[in-house]
C-alpha positions, 0 to 999 in steps of 0.5 A: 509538534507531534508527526500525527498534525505534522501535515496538517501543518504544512497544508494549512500554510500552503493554504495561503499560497496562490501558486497552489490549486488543491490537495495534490499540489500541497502534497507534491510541494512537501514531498520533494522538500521531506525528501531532501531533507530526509537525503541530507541526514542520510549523508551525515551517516554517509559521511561519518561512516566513509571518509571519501563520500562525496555528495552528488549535490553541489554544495549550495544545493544541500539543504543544510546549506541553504533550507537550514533557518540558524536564526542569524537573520541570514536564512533565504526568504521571500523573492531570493528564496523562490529565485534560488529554488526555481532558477538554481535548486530545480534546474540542476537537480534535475539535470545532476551528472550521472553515469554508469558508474554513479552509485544508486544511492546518488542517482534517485536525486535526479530521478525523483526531480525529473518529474518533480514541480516547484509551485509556491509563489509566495516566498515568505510562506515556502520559508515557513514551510521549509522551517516546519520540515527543518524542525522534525529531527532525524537523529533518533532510529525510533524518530526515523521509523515513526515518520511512517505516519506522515506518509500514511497521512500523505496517502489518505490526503492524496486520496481525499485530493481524488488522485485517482488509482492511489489505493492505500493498502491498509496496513493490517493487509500488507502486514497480514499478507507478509505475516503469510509469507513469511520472507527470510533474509536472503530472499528476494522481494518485490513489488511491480506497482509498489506506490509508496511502498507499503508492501516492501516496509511490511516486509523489511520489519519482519526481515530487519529482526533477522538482522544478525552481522554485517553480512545481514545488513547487507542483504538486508539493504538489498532485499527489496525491488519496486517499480512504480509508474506514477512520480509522486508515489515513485517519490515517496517510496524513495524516501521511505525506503531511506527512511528504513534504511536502505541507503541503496533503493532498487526503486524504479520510476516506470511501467512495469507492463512496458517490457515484453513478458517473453523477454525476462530471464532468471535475472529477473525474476524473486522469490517473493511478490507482493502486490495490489495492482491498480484496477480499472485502468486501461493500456495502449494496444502496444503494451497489450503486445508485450504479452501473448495473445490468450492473456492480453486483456482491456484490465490492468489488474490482469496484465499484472497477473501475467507479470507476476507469473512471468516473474516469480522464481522456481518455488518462489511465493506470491501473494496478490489483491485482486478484484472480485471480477477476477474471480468470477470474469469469464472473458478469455483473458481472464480464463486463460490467466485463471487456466494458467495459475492453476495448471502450472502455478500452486494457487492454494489459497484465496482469502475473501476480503469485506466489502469495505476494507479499502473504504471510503477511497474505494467500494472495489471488493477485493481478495488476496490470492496466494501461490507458489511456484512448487506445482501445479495446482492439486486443491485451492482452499478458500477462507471468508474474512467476516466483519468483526462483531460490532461492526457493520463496515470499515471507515477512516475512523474504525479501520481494518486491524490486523487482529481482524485476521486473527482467526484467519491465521488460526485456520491456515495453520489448521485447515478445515472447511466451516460451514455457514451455519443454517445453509448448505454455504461455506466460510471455508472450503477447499475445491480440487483443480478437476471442480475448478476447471468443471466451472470453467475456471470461475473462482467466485467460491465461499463469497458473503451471504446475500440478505434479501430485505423485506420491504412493509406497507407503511400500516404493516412498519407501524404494527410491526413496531409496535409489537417491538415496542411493547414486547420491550416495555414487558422485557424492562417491567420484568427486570424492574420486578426482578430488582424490586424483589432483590431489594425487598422494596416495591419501586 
């Protein structure tokens, strides 16, 4: 079975089930099972390597003890199989001994089954379930990483089940904005609303080619932070971070807005943050008062921002997705965050982004804005990504490519404003801080041309077709002379 029809798979079992009501629940039922089955070859490597590992889940419990099918007739099946999972495999995973001392590495199982829910009825289908997982094979490195594509099919299903707030970050995005940054081993990275982690795996290939020594490895393995608030991402995370090979994930399962921005010391803050906020959402009043009263604000997206700030080390670097109506929103929290990131942070680049990069899930039309924490600001250069020719918008099947952002990397090594052809707009211009405050902060600057559509009489489309229609008959009666001549014959 190839991983592309993998999910698939397991769905269209699932189908028959009668505990499971739509998408999500299929897709909160497979995770928890590839997420114990990716842990169970994490400990074989565990155990090969330390002779004193001790797995944190009881023997019966590990799923080569119970999940494996020998074809021995032995396997679970049927009512045995839903009593062992709903009475012994949750209840104790959910309730695993942990403590100060527990290494991370040990302690994510209780915490991706804190809020983790076991709903299939039929116990004859859970066995076929557990099979078709049991089946994909982990023992080759390039086997591990192209499992990346279940999760990628996992979010688009995720979204298609209309799980509202789980934006997939395109790949040529997140691989865009690190190419940008451009992390170093050594550095530390994070992620304050990471979903499954597409940031952090973007960045951990470029970091895992910087690999060297066993020192590397180390820093490698602890590299990258994300915090995410909602439990099936949270659990998806955990496991691609194992999937990479980060045998200790600093995962976390919470609100990043929850803790009072005054209360982070240098501890707490990175070197690189990577980021797509949720947008539209909305926090109680009491998280609005973790944050001082000029940026307390009704939009998530903003309170992010804040964060990010809060956050970012002494000549760390950011790069972030934010909606349009953060660029040009005039109300005082949105002033006061854009007054802010340009007088004591370097926002040096905002890179504008097509209508429909995160089509169909959403119409949000976003940017990725980039800082640093070096200086102020002195200029801010905007750059336009156009739709690539041949296209008229991006969709499922004609994603965004990271060549689509060739000409736009071309230009950040080599920057010079572009004028739009025949107007006095621009693709590419930069603006000092002193025109940017002149504005009052509004950063709706080198946005996409408006086209303003004629609309005809039904007598005035009929002519106008016409004259289209014979001026194309006269153009292909000039090529077929053309032909006839080169032929010597008369058609």
């Amino acid at each position: 079975m190839t991983l592309g029809s993998f999910i698939k798979t397991i769905q269209n079992i699932m189908r028959g089930d009668s505990g499971i009501n739509g998408d999500a629940q299929r897709i909160e039922q497979l995770t928890w099972m590839l997420f114990l089955k990716v842990y169970d070859a994490k400990e074989e490597d565990w155990e090969f390597y330390d002779d004193n590992y001790v797995s944190i889940i009881p023997e019966p419990l590990r799923w080569r003890n119970w999940a494996v099918d020998r074809k021995d007739g032995k396997a679970m099946t049927g009512q045995e199989l839903l009593d062992f999972v709903n009475n012994q495999l949750f209840p104790k995973l959910k309730n695993l001994p942990i403590d100060a001392t527990t290494p991370i590495k040990q302690t994510i199982v209780r915490a991706v089954f804190a809020d983790s829910n076991q709903y299939m009825k039929d116990g004859i289908l859970l066995r076929q379930v557990i099979n078709t997982i049991d089946a994909i094979s982990f023992d080759e490195y390039n086997e591990r990483h192209a499992f990346g594509e279940i999760y990628e099919t996992i979010l688009k299903s995720l979204q298609s089940a209309g799980n509202a707030g789980e934006f997939y970050t395109p790949r040529a995005v997140t691989d865009f904005m690190v190419k940008m940054i451009e992390p170093k081993l050594g550095e530390s990275i994070a992620d304050f609303a990471c979903g499954t982690g597409g940031f952090l795996t973007s960045s951990l290939k470029v970091l895992e080619t910087q690999i060297k020594s066993v020192d590397d490895r180390e820093l490698y393995n602890t590299s990258v932070f994300g915090i995410e608030k909602k439990p099936l991402p949270y659990l998806l995370c955990i496991t691609n971070m194992l999937l990479h090979d980060i045998d200790s994930p600093r995962i976390y399962h919470a609100n990043s807005l929850e803790q009072n921005v005054r209360d982070y010391k240098e501890q707490d803050k990175f070197d690189i943050i990577l980021m797509n906020p949720p947008y539209g959402g909305t926090e109680s009043e009491g998280v609005k008062m973790n944050f001082p009263a000029d940026l307390r604000s009704s939009e998530t997206a903003d309170l992010f921002m804040s964060v990010i700030m809060y956050r970012l080390k002494r000549y760390g670097r950011a790069a972030v997705i934010i909606p349009d109506g953060f660029l040009f929103g005039s109300d005082n929290a949105k002033i006061a965050i854009k007054q802010k990131l340009i007088e004591e942070f370097n926002l040096h680049t905002i890179v504008r982004l097509p209508a429909s990069v995160f089509a169909p899930y959403t119409s949000i039309t976003t940017n990725i804005i980039f800082l640093d924490n070096k200086q102020k600001t002195n200029e801010v250069w905007f750059y336009r990504v156009d739709m690539p020719e041949g296209y008229k918008h991006f969709s499922k099947t004609k994603p965004m490519r990271l060549e689509h952002f060739d000409a736009c990397v071309a230009w950040w090594h080599d920057r010079q404003e572009i004028a739009d052809e025949g107007s006095d707009s621009f693709k590419a211009k930069k603006f000092t801080a002193a025109e940017i405050r002149a504005r009052n902060f509004d950063l709706d600057l080198c946005g996409y041309p408006t086209y303003e559509e004629e609309v005809l009489s039904p007598e005035e489309t009929i002519h106008e077709f016409k004259e289209r229609r014979d001026a194309l008959n006269a153009k292909i009666d000039r090529k077929l002379k053309q032909i006839e001549e080169l032929l010597g014959v008369q058609l």
